[in-house]
PALUM-722373 format. One record per residue: x, y, z of N, C-alpha, C in turn. Coordinates in steps of 0.2 Angstrom, whole numbers, plus 5000, padded with zeros to 4 digits. Layout:
<recs>
XYZXYZXYZ
...
</recs>
This chain:
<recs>
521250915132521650905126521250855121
520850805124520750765122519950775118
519350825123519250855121518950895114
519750945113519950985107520050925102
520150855103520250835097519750805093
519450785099518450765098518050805094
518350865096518050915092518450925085
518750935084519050925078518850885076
518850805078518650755073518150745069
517450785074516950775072517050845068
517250895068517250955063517350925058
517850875055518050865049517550805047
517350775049516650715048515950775046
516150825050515450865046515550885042
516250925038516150945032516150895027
516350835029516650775024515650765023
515250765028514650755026514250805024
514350865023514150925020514250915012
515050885012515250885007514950825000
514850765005514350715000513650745001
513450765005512550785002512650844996
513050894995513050954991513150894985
513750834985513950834978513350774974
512850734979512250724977512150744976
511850814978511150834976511450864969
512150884969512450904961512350844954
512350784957512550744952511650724950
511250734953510350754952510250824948
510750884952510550924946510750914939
511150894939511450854931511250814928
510950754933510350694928510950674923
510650644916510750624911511550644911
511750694913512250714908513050714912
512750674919513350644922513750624919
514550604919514850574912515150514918
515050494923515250444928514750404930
514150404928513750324928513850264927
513950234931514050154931513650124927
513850074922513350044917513050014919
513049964926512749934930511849984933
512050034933511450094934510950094929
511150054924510350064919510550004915
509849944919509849904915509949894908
510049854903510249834897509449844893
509149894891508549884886508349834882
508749784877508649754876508449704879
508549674885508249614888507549624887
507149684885506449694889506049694880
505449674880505349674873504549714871
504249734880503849764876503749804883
503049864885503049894892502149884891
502049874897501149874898500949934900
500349944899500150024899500250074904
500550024910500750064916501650094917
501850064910502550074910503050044913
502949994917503549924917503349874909
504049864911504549824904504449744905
504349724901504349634901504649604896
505149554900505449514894504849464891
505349464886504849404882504549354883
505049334888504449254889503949274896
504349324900503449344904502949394900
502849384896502349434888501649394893
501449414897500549374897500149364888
499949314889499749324882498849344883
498649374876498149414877497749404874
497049394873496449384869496249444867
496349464859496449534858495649564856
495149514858494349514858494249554865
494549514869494449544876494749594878
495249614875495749664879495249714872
494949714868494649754866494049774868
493749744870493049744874493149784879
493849774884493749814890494049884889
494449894883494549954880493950004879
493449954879492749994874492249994881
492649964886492149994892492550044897
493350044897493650104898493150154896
493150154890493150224886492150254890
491850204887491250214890491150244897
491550224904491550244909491850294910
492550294907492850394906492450434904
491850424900491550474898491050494904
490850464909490450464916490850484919
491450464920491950504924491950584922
492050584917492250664916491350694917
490950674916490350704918490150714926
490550664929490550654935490950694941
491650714935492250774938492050834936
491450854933491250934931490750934936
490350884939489850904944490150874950
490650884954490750834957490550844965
490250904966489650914972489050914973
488650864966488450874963487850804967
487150824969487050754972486950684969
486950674960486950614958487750634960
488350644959488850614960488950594968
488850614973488350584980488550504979
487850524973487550444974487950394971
488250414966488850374960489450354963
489450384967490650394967490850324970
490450304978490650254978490650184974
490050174972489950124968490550124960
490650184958491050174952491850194953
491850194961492550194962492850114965
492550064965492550004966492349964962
491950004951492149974948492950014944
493450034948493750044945493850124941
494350164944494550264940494650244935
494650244928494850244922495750294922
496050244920496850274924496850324919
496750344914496650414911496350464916
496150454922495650504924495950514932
496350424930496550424940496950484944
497350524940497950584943497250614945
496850654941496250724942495750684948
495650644949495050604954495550604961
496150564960496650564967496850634968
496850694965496850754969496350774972
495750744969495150784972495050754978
495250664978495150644988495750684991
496350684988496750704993496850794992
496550824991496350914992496950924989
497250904985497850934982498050994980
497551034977497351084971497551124980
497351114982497051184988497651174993
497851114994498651114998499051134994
499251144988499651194982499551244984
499151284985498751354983498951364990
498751334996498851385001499451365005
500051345001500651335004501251365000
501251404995501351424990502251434990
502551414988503351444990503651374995
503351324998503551275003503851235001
503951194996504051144993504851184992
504951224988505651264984505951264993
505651294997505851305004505951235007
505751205006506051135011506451105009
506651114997507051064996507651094997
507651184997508251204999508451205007
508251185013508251175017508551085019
508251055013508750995012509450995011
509551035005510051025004510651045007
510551105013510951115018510951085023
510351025026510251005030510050945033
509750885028509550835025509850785028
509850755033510450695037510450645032
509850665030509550565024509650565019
510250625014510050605008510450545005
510850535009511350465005510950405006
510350385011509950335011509650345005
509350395003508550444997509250414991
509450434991509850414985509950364984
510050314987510450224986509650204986
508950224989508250184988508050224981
508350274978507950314972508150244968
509050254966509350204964508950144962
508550114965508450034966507750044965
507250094965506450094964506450104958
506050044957505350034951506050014944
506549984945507049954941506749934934
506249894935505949874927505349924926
505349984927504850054925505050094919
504750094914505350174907505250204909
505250234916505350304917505950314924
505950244926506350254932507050194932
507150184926507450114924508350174923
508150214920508950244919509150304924
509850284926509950314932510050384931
509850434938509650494936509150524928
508650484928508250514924507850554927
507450584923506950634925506450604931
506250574930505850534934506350514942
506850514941507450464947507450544948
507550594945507650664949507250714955
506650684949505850704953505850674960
506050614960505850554968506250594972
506950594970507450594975507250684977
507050724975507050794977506250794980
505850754978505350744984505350724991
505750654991505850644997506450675002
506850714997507150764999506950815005
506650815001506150895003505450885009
505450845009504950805012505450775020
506050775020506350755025506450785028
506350855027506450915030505650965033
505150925028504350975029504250925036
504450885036504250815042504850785046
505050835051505550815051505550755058
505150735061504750695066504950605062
504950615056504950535051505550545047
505550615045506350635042506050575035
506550525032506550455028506550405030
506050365029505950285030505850265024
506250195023506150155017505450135016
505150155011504550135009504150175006
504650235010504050305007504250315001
504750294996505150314991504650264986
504350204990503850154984503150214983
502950234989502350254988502450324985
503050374985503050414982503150424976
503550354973503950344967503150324963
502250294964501850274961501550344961
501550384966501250434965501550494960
501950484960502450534953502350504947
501950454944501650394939501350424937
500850484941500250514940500350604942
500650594945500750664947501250724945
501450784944502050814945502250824951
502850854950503550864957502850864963
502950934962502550954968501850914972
501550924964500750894968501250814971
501650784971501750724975502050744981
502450784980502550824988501850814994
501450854989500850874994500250804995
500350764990500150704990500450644995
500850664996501250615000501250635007
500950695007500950735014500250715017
499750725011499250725015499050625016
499550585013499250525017499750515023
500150555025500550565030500150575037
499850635035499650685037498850695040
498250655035497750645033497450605039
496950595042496950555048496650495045
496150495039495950455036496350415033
497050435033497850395032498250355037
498450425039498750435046499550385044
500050385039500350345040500950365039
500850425045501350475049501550425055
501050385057501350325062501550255058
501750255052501850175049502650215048
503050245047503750275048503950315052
503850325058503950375064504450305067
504750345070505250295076504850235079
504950175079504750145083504250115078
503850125074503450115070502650085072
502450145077501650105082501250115079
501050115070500350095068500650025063
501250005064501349945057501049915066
501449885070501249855074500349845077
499849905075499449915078499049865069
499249885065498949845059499249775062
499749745064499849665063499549645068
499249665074499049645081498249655080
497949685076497249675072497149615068
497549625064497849565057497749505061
498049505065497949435070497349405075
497049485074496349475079495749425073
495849495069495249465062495449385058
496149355059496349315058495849245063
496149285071496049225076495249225075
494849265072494049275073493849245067
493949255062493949225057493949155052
494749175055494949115049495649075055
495249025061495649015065496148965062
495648925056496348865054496648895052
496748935048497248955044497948995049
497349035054497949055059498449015061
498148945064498548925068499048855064
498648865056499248815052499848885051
499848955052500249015049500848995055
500148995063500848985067501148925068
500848855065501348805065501848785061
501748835055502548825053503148885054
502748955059503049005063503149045057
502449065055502349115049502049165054
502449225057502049275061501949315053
501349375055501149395051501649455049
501949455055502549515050503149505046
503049435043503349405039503149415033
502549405033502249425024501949495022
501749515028501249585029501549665028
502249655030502449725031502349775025
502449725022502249775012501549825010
501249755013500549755013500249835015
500749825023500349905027501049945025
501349935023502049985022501950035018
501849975011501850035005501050015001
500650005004499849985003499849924996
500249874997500249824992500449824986
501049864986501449894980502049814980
502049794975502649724975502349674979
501849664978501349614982500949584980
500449594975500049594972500049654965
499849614960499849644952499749704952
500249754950500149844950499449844949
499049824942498449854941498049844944
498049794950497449754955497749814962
498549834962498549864967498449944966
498449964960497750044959497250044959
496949964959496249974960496149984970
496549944972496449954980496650014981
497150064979497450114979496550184978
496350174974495750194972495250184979
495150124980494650114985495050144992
495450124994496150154998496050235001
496050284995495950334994495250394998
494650324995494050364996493850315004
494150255007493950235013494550235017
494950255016495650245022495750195025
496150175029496450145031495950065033
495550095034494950015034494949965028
495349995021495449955017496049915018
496449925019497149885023496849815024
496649835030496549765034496049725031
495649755027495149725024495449695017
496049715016496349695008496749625010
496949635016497449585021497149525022
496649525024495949485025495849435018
495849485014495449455006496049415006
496549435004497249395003497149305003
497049335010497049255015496449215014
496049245013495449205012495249185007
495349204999495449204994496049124993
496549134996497049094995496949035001
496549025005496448975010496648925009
496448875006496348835003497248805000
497448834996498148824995498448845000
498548885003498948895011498948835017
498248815016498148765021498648705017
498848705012498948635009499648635010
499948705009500948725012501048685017
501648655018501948625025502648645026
502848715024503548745027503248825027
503948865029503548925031504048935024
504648935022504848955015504248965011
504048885009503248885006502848935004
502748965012502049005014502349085012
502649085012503249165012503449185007
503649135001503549134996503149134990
502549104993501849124988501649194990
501549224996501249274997501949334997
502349324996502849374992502849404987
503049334984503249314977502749314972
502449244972502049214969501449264967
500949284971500549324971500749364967
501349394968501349484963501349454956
501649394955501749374948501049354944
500649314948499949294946499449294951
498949334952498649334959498349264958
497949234952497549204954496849194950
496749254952496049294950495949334946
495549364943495549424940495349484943
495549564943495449594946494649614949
494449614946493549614945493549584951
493549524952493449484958493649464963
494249484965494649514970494249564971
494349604969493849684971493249674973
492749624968492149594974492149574980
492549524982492649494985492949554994
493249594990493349644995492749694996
492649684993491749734995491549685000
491449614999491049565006491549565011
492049575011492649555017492549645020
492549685017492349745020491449745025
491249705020490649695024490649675030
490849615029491049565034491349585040
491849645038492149655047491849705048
491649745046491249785046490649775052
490249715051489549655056490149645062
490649615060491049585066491349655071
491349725069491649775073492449775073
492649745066493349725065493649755059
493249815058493449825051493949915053
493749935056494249985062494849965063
495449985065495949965070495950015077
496049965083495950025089496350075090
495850115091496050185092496850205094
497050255089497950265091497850315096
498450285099498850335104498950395103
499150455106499150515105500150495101
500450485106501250495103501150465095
500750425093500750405086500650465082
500350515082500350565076500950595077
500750675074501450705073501450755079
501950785083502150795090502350875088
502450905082502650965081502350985071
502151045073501751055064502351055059
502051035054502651045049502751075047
503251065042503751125040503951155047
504151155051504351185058505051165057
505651195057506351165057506651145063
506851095062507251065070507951055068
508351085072509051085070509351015071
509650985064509850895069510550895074
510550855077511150875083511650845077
512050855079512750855076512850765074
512750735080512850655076512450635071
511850665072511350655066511550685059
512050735059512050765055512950745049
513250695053513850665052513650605050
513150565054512850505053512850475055
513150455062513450405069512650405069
512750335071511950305073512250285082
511650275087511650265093512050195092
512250175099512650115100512250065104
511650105106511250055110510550075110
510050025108509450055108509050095111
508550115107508350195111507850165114
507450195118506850165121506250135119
506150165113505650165106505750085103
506550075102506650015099506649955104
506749975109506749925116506149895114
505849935116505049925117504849875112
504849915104504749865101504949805101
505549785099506149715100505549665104
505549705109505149675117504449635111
504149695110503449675108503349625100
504049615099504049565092504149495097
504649505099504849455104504349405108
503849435111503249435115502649385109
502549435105502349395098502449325098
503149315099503649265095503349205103
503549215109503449175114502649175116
502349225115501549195114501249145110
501649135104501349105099501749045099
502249025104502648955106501848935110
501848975117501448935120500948915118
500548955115499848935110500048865107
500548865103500548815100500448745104
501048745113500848705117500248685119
499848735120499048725122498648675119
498948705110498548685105498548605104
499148595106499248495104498848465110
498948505116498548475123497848475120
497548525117496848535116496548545109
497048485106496948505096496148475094
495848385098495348405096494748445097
494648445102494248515106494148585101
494648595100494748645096494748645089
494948595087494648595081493948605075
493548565082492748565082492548655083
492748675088492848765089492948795083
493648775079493748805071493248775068
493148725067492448735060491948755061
491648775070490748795071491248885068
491748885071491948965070492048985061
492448925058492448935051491848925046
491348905050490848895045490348965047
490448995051490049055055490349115050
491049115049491449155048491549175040
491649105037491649115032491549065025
490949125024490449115018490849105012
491449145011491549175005492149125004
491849075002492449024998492648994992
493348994991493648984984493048964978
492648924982492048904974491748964975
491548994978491049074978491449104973
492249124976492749174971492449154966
492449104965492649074956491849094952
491249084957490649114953490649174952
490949204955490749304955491149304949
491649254945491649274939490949284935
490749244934490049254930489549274931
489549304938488949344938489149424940
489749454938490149524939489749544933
489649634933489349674930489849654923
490449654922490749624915490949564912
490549534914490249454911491149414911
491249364908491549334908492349364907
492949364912493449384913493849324915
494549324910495249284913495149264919
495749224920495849244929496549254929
496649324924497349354925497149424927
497849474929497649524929497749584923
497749644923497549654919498349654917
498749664921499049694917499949634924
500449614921500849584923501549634925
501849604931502349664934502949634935
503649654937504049614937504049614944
504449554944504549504951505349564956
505449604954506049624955505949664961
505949664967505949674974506449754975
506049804977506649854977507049874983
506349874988506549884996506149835000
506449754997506249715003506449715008
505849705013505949705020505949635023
505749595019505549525020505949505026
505849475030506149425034506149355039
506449335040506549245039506549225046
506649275052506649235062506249305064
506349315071506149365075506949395075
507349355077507949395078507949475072
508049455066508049475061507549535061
506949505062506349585064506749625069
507049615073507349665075507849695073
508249655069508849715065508649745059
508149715058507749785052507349825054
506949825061506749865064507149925066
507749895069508349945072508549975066
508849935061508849975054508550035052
507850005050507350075049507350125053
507350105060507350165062507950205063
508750155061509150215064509150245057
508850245050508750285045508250315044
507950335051507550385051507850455055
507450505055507650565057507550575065
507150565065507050595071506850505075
492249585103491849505103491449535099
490949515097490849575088490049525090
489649555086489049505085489249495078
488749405076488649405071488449415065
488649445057488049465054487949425049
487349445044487349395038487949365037
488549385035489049325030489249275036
489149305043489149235047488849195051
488249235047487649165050487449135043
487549155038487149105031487149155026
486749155020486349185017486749205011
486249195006486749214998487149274996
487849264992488049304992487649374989
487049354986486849384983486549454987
486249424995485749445000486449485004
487149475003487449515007487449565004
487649564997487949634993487349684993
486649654993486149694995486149734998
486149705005486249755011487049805012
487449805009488049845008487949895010
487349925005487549995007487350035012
486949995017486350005023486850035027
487549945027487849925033488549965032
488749975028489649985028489650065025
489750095031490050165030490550195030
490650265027491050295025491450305034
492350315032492550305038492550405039
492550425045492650515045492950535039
492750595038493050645035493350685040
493950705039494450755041493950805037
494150875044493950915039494550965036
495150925036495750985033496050935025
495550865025495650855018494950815017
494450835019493550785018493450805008
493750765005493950794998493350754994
493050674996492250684994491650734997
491450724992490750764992490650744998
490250785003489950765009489250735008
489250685015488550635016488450605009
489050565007488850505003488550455003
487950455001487550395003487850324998
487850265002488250204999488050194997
487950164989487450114987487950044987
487350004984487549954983488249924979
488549884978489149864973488849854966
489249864961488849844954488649784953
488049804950487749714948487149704952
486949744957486549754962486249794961
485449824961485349894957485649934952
485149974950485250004944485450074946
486350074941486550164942486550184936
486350144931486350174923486750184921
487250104923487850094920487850024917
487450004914487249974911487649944905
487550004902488050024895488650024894
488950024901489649984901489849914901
489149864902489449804901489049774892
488549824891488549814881488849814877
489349784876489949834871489749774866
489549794859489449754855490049774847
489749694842490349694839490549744836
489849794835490049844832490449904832
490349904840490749984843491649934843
491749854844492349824843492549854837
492349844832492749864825492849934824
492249964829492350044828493250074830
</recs>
């Protein structure tokens, strides 16, 4: 008897949850014309006084103020460079485009050109074309099936709040995301939705329409060169395998800084997760995070850890001076996305040497993934959810996946207790070890940053970036113990579905003598060959500013082409 009522109970829990996914996905098909939207749903326009080219809103008193000399200058070297791009995107198998692509994808896609350049790394045009009909099929297969849509919905809701395109609830833009990752929870149904994919989805709809973001989102899922099918799968074994890297190039590198991060019990998955989650979206300045996004694209996942790296090393010096971990957590949250520091230019150099750099060290890799880290069945394959998944009852007791991890945070957390004990036993010793190790390691210091302003292919530049972003947090994950890592781990997942030699930067020698050598040293990571979407056998060259690619032209801009 008791049974039959099990059964019944959960019969009426399934309709009642059939019944909320049909009537989202109705109040989406409606958009605009809902007549029961919370006012609360769309910010107050008025507070906001103007939008930057990228389409987020700034009050007035965060207006960056602007040198309208220079923001004309660099209008007039956009424009110069688009014009090479487009000559660039007509020949684009083309051997001078070979020789060019790297070099001028590290000074930056002219964002007029970014959508048509990011289909071409990620095969989009040709994942369209040979999947024809897929996308319509899996969002209808959502909408009878979708365990996640009430999550997709409450993160559509909250992304990109200060954006005009994503600011007013159910807009066209809020409709596009939520039917992407809709539909995508069903193509994938191994990762189903994970909080995060809604940021990297919600930037590529910026650039993209419906579809091509589907196929965009797939192939950096999908992509091996991405791969970040293992950064939202149960369990999450590539964010861990990025933070236990992050820790190596740290402990190799930059020892003091490690071990001032662990004396105020700043593990790295406190500040980092953003970083490798959503590729440094709400982390650092939108326009500085397209430019990595850019570089991202055409080197994978080596740029991560290399962007990670820059961060810390770039900001040494002030980190070392924090004495709480609020402090430290703070600035690299917070503060950063508000004002990097630096200007974009310079950071992005600076990431060309930090690429170098681990690149000599054997650290610019993450070790090799596990087989269980990819995807375990093809996509688009439909898996029926069992019935508690499909009502929404979440497990009462960790699954094995989460055990594990818990364990491996926790492990983190009592490792870095005892080091610390060691450390006070053997602080001078060690000390003398950190600075033969940070003088070996690193060249690249605050006063260097500050020169490659003046000797960058565009002469003299701010130290802002181009463009300011609001501080407004849509899917943080931030947090404050280890306890804590574990109920956001548990969280996310129950809202899911299913010794290096040394080289030049660390033995000596000018920065000039490193950039030199760049292109000999740092190469291209595999091409896949189901998305190898550059030109094949790219020969590197060097970074700008370093021989001659007849780009010359783009740092001339005289008064006269300004008044034109």
């Amino acid at each position: 008897m008791m049974n039959d009522e099990d059964t019944v109970d959960k019969r009426i829990l399934l309709e009642r949850a059939n019944a909320e996914r049909e009537a989202i996905f109705q109040r989406y098909d409606r958009g605009r014309k809902n007549v029961d939207i919370d006012s609360w749903d769309d910010p107050v326009f008025e507070i906001y006084s103007q939008a930057d080219r990228y389409g987020f809103l700034h009050p007035e008193k965060e207006r960056p103020d602007r040198d309208d000399l220079e923001m004309a200058r660099r209008k007039q070297i956009e424009v110069e460079r688009t014009k090479k791009w487009l000559k660039m995107r007509k020949n684009w198998t083309s051997a001078e485009t070979k020789e060019r692509l790297q070099r001028r994808v590290m000074k930056g896609i002219p964002d007029r050109l970014r959508a048509d350049i990011w289909k071409k790394f990620l095969n989009i045009e040709e994942a369209v074309k040979d999947n024809a009909g897929v996308y319509d099929k899996m969002l209808k297969f959502a909408r009878q099936y979708s365990p996640d849509i009430r999550q997709i919905d409450f993160d559509v809701n909250r992304q990109f709040r200060n954006h005009i395109n994503y600011r007013e609830r159910y807009s066209v833009k809020q409709q596009s995301l939520f039917r992407v990752l809709a539909a995508y929870s069903m193509y994938n149904m191994e990762v189903g939705y994970c909080q995060g994919m809604s940021t990297v989805a919600g930037v590529l709809l910026m650039y993209f329409d419906e579809e091509d973001t589907f196929w965009a989102l797939n192939a950096l899922l999908s992509n091996e060169r991405y791969a970040m099918h293992g950064l939202y799968v149960e369990g999450f074994p590539k964010l861990m395998r990025f933070l236990q890297h992050h820790d190596k190039i740290l402990t190799k590198c930059m020892p003091k800084v490690k071990k001032h991060l662990d004396k105020h019990g700043v593990d790295s998955v406190l500040y980092s997760l953003k970083w490798f989650f959503v590729i440094f979206i709400e982390r650092i300045p939108f326009s500085l995070c397209l430019r990595v996004w850019d570089i991202y694209m055409l080197f994978g996942e080596r740029v991560l850890t290399a962007m990670a790296y820059t961060i810390l090393k770039i900001h040494k010096v002030k980190l070392l001076r924090m004495k709480d971990m609020d402090q430290i957590t703070e600035f690299l949250q917070t503060t950063l996305y508000k004002a990097f520091g630096h200007d974009d230019d310079t950071v992005i150099k600076t990431l060309q040497l930090a690429m170098y750099e681990l690149k000599k060290l054997n650290l610019d890799k993450l070790p090799p993934a596990p087989v269980s880290e990819g995807p375990k069945f093809p996509f688009g394959q439909f898996i029926e959810p069992t019935l508690e998944t499909k009502i929404g009852h979440r497990n009462e007791k960790f699954t094995e996946k989460e055990t594990e991890l818990k364990e491996t945070v926790l492990y983190r957390s009592e490792s870095k207790n005892d080091q610390d004990e060691e450390e006070e036993e053997d602080g001078d010793r060690e000390n003398e070890e950190d600075e033969r190790t940070e003088r070996d390691c690193d060249d690249i210091t605050e006063d260097t940053i500050s020169n490659l302003h003046t000797d960058y292919d565009e002469g003299s530049i701010t130290k802002q970036s181009l463009t300011g972003t609001s501080v407004t947090s849509t899917n943080d994950v931030s947090i404050a113990s280890y306890e804590r890592t574990c109920d956001i781990f548990r969280l996310a997942t129950a809202q899911n579905c299913g010794g290096a030699h040394s080289g030049p930067l660390c033995g000596g020698g000018s920065i000039e003598d490193n950039v030199s050598i760049l292109s000999t040293q740092l190469d291209l990571c595999s091409l896949p060959s189901d998305h190898a979407v550059p030109p094949p056998e790219i020969v590197l060259v060097p970074p700008e500013g370093v021989g001659d690619d007849g780009d010359e032209d783009d740092d001339e801009v005289t008064e006269k082409q300004l008044s034109e």
